[in-house]
C-alpha positions as CSV (number, residue, x, y, z in Angstrom):
1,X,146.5,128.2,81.2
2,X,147.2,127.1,84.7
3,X,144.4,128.2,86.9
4,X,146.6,128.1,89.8
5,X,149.1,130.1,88.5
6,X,149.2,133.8,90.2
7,X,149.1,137.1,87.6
8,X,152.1,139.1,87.8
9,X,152.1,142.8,87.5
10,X,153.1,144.2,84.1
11,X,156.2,145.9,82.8
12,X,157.0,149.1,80.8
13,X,160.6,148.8,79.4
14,X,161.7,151.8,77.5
15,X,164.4,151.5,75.4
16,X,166.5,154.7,73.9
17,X,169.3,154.5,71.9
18,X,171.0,157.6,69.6
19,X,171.1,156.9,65.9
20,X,173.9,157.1,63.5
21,X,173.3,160.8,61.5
22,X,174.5,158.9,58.8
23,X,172.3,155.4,59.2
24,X,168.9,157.3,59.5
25,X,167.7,156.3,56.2
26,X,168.8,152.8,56.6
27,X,167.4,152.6,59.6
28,X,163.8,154.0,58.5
29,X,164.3,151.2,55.5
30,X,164.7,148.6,58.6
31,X,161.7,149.5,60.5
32,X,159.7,149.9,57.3
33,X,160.9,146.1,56.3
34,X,159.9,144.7,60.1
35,X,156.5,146.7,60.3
36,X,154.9,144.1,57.5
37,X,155.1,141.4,60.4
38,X,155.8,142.3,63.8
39,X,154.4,139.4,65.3
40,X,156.6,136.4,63.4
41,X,158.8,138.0,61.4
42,X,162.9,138.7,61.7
43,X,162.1,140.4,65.1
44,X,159.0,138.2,66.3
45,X,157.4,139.7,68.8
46,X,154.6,137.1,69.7
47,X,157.4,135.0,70.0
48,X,159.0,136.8,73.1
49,X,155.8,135.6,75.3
50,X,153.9,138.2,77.6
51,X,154.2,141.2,75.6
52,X,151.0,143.4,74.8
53,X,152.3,146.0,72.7
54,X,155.8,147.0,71.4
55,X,156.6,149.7,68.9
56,X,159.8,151.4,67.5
57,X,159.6,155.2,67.1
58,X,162.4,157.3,65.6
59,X,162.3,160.8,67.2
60,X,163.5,163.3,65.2
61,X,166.8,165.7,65.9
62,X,166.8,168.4,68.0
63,X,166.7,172.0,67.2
64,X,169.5,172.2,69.7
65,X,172.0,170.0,67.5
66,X,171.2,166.6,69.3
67,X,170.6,163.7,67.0
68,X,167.8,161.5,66.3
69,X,166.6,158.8,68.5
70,X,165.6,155.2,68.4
71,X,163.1,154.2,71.0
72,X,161.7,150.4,71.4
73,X,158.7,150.5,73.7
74,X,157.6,147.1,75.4
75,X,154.5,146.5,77.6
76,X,155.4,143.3,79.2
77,X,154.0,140.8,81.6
78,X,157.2,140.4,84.4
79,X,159.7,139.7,85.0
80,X,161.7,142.3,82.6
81,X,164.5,140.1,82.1
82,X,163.0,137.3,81.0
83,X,161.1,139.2,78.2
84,X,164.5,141.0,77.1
85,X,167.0,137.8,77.2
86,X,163.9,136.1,75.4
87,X,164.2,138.6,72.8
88,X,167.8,138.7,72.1
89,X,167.5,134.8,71.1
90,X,164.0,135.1,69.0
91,X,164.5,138.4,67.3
92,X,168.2,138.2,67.1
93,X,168.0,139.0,63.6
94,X,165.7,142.0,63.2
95,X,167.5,143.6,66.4
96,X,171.0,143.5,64.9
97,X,169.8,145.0,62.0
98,X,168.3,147.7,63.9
99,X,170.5,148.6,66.5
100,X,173.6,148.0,64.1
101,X,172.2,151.5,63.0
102,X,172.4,153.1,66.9
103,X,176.1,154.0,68.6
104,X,177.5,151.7,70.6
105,X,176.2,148.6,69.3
106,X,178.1,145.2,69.1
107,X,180.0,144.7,65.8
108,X,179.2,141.8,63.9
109,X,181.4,139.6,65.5
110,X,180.3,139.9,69.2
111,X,176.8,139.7,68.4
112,X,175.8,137.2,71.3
113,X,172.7,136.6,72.8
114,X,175.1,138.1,76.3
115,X,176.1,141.3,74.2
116,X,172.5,141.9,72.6
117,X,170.7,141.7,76.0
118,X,173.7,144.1,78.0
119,X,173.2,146.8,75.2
120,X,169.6,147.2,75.4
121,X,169.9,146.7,79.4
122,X,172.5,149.7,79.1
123,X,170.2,151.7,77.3
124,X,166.8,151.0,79.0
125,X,165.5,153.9,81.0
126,X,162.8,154.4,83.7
127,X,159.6,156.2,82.9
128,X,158.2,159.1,84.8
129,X,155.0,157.4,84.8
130,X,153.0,154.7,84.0
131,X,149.6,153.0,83.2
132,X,148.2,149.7,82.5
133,X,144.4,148.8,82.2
134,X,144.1,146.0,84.6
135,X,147.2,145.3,86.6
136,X,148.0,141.3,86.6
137,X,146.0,140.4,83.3
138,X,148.5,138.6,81.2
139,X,148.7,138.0,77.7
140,X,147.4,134.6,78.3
141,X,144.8,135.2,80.8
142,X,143.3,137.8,77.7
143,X,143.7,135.8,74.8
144,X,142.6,132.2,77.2
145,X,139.5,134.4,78.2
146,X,138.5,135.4,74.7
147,X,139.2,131.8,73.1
148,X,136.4,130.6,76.5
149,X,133.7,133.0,75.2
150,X,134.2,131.8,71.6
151,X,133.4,128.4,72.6
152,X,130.6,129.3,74.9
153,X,128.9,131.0,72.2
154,X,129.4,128.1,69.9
155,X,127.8,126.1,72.6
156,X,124.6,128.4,72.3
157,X,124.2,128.7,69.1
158,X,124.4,124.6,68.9
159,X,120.8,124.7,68.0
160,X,119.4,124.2,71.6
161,X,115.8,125.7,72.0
162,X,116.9,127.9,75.1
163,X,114.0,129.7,75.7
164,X,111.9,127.3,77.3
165,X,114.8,127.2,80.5
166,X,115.7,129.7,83.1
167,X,118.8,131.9,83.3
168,X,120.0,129.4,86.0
169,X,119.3,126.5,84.0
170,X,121.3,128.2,81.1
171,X,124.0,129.0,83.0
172,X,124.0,125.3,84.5
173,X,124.4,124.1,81.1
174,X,127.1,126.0,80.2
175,X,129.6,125.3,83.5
176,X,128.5,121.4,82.3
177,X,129.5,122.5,79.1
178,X,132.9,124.1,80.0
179,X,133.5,121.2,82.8
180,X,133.5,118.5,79.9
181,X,136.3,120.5,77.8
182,X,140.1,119.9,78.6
183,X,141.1,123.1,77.3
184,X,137.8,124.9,79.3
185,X,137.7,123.5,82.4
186,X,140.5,125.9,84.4
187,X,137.8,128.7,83.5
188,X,135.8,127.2,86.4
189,X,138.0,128.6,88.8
190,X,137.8,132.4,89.8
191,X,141.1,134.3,88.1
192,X,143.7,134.0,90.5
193,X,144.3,137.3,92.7
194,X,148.3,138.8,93.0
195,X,150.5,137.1,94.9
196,X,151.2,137.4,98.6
197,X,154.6,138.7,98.4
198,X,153.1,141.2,95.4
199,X,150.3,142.4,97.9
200,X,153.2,143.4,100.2
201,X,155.7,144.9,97.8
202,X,152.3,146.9,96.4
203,X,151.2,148.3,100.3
204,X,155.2,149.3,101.1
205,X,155.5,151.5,97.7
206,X,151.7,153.3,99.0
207,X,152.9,153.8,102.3
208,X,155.8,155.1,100.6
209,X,154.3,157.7,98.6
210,X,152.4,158.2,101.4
211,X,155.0,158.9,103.8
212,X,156.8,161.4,101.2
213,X,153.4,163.5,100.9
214,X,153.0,163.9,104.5
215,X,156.9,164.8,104.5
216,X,156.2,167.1,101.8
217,X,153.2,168.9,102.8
218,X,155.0,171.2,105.7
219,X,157.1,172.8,102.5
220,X,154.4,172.6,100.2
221,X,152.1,174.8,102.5
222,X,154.9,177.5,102.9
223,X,155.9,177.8,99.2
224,X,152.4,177.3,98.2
225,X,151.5,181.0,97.7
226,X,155.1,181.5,96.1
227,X,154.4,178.9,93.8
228,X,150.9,180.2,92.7
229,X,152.6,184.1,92.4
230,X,155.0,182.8,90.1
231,X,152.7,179.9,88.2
232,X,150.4,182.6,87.2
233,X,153.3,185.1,85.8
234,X,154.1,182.8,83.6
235,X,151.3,181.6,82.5
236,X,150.4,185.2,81.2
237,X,153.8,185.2,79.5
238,X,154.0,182.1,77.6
239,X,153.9,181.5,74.4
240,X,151.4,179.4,73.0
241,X,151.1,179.2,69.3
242,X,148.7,178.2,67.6
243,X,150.4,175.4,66.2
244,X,148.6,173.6,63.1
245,X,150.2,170.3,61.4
246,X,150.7,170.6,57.8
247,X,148.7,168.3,55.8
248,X,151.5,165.3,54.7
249,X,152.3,165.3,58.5
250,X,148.6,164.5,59.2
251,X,148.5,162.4,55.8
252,X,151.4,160.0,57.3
253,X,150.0,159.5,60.5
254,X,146.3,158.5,59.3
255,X,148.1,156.1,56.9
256,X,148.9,154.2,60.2
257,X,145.8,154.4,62.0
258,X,141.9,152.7,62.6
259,X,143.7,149.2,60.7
260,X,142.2,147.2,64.2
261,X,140.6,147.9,67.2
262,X,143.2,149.6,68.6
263,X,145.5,152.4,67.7
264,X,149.2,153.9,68.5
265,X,149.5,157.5,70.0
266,X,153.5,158.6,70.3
267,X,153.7,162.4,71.0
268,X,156.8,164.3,71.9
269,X,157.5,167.9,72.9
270,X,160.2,170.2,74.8
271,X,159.3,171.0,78.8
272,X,159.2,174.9,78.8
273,X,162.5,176.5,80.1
274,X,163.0,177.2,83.3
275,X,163.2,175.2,86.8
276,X,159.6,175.7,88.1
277,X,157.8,174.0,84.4
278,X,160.6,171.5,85.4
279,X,160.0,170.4,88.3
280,X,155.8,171.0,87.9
281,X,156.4,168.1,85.5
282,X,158.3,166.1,87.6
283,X,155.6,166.1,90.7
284,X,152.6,166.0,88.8
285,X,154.3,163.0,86.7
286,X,155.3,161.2,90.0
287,X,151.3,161.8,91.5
288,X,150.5,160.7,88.3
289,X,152.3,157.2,88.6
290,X,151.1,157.2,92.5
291,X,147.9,157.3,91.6
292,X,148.2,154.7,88.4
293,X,150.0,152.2,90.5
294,X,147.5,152.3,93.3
295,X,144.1,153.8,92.2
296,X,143.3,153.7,88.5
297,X,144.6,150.1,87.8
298,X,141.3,148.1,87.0
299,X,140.5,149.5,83.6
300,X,139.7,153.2,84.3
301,X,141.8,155.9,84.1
302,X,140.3,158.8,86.0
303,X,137.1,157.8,84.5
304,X,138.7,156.8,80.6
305,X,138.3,153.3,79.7
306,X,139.9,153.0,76.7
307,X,143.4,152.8,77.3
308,X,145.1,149.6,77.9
309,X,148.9,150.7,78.4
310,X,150.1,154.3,78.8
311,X,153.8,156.0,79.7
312,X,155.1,159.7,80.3
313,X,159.0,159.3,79.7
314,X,161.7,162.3,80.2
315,X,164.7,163.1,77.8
316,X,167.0,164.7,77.1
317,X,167.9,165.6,80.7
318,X,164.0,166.4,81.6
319,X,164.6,169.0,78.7
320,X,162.1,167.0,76.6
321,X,159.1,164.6,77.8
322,X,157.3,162.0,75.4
323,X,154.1,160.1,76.0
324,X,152.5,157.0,74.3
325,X,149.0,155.1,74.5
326,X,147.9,151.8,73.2
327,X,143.8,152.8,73.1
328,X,140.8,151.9,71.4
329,X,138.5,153.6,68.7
330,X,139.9,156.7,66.8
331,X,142.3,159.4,67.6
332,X,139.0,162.0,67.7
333,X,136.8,160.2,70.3
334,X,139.9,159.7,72.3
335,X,140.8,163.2,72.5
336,X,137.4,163.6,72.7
337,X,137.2,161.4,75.9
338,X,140.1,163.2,77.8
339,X,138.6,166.7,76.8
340,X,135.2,166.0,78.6
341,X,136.3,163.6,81.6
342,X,139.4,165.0,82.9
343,X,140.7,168.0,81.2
344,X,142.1,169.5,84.1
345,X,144.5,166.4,84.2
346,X,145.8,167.2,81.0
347,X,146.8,170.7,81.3
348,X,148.2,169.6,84.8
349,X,150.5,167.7,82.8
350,X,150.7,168.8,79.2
351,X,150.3,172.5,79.9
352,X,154.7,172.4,81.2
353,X,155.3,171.9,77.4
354,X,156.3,174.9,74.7
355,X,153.2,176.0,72.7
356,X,150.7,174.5,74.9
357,X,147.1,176.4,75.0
358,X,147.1,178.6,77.6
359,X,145.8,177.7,80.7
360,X,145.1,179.3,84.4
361,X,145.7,178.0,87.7
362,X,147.6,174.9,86.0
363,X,144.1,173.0,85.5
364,X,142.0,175.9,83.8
365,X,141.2,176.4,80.3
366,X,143.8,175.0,78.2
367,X,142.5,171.3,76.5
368,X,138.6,173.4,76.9
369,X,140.3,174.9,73.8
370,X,139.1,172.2,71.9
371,X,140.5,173.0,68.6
372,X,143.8,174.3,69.6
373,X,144.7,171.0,71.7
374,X,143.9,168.8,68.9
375,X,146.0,171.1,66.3
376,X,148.6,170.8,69.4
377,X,148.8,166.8,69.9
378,X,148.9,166.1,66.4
379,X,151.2,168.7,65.7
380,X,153.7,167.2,68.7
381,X,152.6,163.5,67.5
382,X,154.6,161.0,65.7
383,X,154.0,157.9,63.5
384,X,155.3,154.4,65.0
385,X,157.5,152.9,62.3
386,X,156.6,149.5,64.3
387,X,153.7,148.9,66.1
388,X,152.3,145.3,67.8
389,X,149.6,144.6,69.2
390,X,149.0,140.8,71.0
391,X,145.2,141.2,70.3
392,X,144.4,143.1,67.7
393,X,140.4,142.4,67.6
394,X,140.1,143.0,71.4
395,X,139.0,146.2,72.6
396,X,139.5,146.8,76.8
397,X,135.4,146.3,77.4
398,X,135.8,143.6,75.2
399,X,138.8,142.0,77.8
400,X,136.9,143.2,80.5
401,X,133.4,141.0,79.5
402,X,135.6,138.0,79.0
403,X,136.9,138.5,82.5
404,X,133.8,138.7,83.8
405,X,132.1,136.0,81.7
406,X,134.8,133.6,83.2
407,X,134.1,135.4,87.1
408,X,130.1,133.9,86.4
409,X,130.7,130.1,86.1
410,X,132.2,130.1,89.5
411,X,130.1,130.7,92.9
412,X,126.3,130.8,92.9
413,X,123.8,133.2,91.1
414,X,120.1,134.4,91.4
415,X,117.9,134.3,88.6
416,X,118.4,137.9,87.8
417,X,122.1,137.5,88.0
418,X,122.0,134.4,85.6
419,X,120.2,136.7,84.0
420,X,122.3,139.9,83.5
421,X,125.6,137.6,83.0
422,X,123.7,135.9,80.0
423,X,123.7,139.0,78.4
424,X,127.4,139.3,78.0
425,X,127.1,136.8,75.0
């Protein structure tokens, strides 16, 4: 790892792409074929370089007539286009005989590495919204930071007979330690920050959203009482079923589940009709992103640590939204951990689609319904037919100790802070 090196921002490329109605088994035989090694097998993943997570998810037809869908999910270091033309040349294999199964895709004799990386640029979409734990922590920098602690706890459990030093003298040890390794010694140097030119690109987009709030708020104030008038009607008049998965539905999806540290979440559902659920979605999705860009983007999402990468994408013409998670522990304490910190956020949100719990005001009620929002999101959710993780053992405390293990063998310390940073061993 090169210490000099500045972290870039991370990437969520979303990739749809309609399916053949006649290639959806062979496409489900594909994905089952590639999901017994995503990280070096025909479509090699680790191989790309800076990707975190990836997954394929088939999403199923429409009631409406529309066919199935074929979405490959990438959280990426940037740039974008480095991690897709990368991919086209290492997983050129595994992505012909996937997408070979999707409309539109190259026949077999203008399968280039040029044709491969136009169709999934053709088909890549924006999301409404997105999250990442720590903005500018590569792959690298995580898997450089965790290899660091390793060795430093080798080095203390050497033998030595640390009681009889102090904290400072420990730590003194250790930096002497780190200093004398080749593949160590960059860890002496604080984590680089985000580039200049980042920093600016980063304070435009704020002002930005800034600037369209303020332009907003004139509009907002006068159709504010409107709004709420016509918010609350509905609310009293839509449905919301009780919806409870069958038990093979629930059987599938735990079949894929608690294998690491980490687990997939892919949910989809239809926005309720009409243009004020619509557009609801589409300004509480774009504060959302606001807010995940510029405030909840060093490991806490409005007080939930256990996410590293999240995204809220529309289809279907906005008719349809889908979200997905990369998070840590099981599907229960994570549900668990949105229900008691920031309910409210997930009706704002979740509450525009069919069948929701009902809710008041937007933010009332709603996910408080314990019961019927977990029957809900695993009624909506959907198993991963490929799923990759770049660390599988690492939960996001676990990145963030490393971090700051490497942040203590620069600058100075008190006792008492040689101290407390000991104890992150």
């Amino acid at each position: 790892m090169n210490p000099r090196s500045s972290p870039t921002h991370q990437e969520a490329i979303t990739i749809i792409a309609p399916v053949k109605p006649q290639a959806l088994g062979q496409l489900e035989r594909v994905l089952a074929r590639l999901a017994e090694d995503p990280a070096e097998g025909p479509l090699p993943f680790r191989k790309v370089g800076g990707v975190h997570f990836a997954r394929f998810v088939v999403i199923p037809p429409e009631q409406e007539g529309g066919g199935p869908l074929l979405l490959l999910l990438l959280d990426c270091d940037a740039p974008r286009r480095s991690r897709l033309r990368r991919l086209v040349v290492v997983g050129a294999p595994g992505l012909d005989d996937v997408f070979e199964c999707c409309e539109g895709y190259p026949g077999e004799a203008h399968r280039t590495p040029a044709a491969r990386y136009a169709y999934l640029r053709e088909h890549t979409t924006g999301t409404a919204a997105t999250y990442f734990n720590t903005v500018g922590r590569t792959v690298e920098q995580i898997e450089q930071e965790a290899f660091l602690r390793e060795q430093i706890e080798c080095f203390l459990d050497s033998g030595r007979n640390w009681s009889e030093r102090t904290p400072a003298e420990v730590r003194s040890a250790i930096q002497a330690f780190v200093a004398r390794r080749n593949d160590l010694r960059w860890a002496l140097l604080p984590a680089p920050g985000p580039p200049f030119s980042r920093r600016i690109a980063n304070g435009l987009d704020l002002a930005r959203g800034i600037a369209m709030v303020i332009a907003a708020a004139p509009v907002a104030l006068v159709g504010a009482l409107p709004y709420a008038f016509q918010l609350r009607r509905q609310e009293r008049s839509d449905s919301a079923n009780r919806i409870k998965p069958d038990d093979a539905h629930v059987q599938r999806l735990a079949a894929i589940e608690d294998l690491v540290s980490q687990n997939q979440f892919t949910a989809y559902g239809s926005i309720k009709p009409g243009r004020l659920r619509r557009y609801t979605a589409i300004v509480i999705l774009w504060g959302v992103n606001l807010g995940t860009r510029h405030r909840f983007n060093r490991g806490s999402l409005a007080g939930v640590k256990t996410i590293h990468a999240a995204r809220w994408v529309f289809l279907d013409d906005k008719r349809r939204m889908i979200f997905c998670s990369n998070y840590d522990g099981s599907l229960e304490n994570y549900m668990d951990d949105f229900i008691d910190k920031v309910a409210w956020g997930l009706n704002a949100v979740f509450s525009n689609g069919v069948d929701y719990p009902r809710t008041r005001w937007l933010i009332k009620d709603g996910a408080k319904d314990e019961q019927a929002f977990k029957s809900y999101i695993r009624a909506h959710q959907v198993p991963s037919n490929v799923w990759y993780t770049a660390y599988p053992s690492l939960t996001a405390l676990n990145i963030e100790n490393n971090a700051r293990i490497r942040a203590g063998l620069s600058g100075t310390m008190e006792e008492d802070e040689a101290a407390k940073w000991l104890r992150r061993f």
